[in-house]
Each structure stands twice: as C-alpha cells, then as structure tokens.
N, C-alpha and C positions, 0 to 999 in steps of 0.2 A: 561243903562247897560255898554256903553263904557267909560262913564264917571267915571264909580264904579273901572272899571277893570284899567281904566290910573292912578288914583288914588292909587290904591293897589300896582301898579308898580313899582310908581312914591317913595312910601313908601319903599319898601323895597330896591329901589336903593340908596336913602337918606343913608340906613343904610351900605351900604358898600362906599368908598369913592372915589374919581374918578381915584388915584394912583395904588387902589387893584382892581379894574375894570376891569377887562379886557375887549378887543376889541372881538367879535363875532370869527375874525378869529384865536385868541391867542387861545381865550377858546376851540374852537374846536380840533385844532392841539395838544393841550396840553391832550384834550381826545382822539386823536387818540395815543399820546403817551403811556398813561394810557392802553392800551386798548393792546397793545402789550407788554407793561411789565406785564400787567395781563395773555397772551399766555404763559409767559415764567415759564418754570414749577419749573427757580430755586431757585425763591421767597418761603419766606416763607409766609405763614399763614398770621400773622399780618399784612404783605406788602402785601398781596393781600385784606385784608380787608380795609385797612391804602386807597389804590387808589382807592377800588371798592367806597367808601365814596367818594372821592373827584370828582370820575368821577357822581357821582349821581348828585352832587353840581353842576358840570361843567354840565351835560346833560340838567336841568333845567333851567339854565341859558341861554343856547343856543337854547332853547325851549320858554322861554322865551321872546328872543329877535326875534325869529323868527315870537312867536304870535304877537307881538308889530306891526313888520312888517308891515304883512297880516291887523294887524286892519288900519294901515295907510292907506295902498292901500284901501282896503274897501271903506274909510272914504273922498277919493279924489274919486274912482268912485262913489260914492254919492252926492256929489259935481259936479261930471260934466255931473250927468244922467238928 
C-alpha cells in the first residue's frame, strides 16, 4: 500500500516541475496569505473565488507533503522496531 501511495505521489510531482514547486514552507505562508485577503471584505467575488481555488491547490499540497512526512517516519520506525 505504501508502495501505491509513493508511487501516486511521485506521479503527480513529475507533473509540476521543480521551479513551480514550492517548498512546504512557501506553500503554507502563501496560504496564510490567501486566507487574509479572503477576511478582507473589499475583494470582490471573483477574487475571492480566484484565491478560495488556489488555496484548495496550496492546502493539498501541504497536506500532501505532510502525509509524505508521517509515511517516512512510519517507515524508519519500522525499520528500527
């Protein structure tokens, strides 16, 4: 199963390139950015669906990499149990 899952991963990082990539901490700060121009009441409409979209992209991503993580660790305490 973890073999499926690194696999899928490994796939969809292929498809973005290492330049558009962002680092775990960009992506998040960039959503904490999102995330206050989305408070702000004097966007409109489209710019709040425009970021509510990118933040979905960015939350996934950092979800993502966090499940990555967690399988490492996993994967080394199995390894030293």
């Amino acid at each position: 199963m973890a073999e499926l899952i690194n696999h899928e991963r490994a796939t969809r990082k292929k498809l973005m390139s290492e330049t558009e990539r962002p680092s775990f901490e960009e992506a998040l700060k960039k959503l904490e950015q999102i995330v206050s121009q989305l408070e702000d009441n004097s966007i409109t409409l489209e710019e709040s669906v425009n970021l509510y979209e990118e933040g979905v992209k960015l939350s996934k991503f950092c979800s993502e990499i966090l499940d990555d993580a967690e399988l490492r660790i996993e994967q080394v305490n199995e390894v030293n149990s």
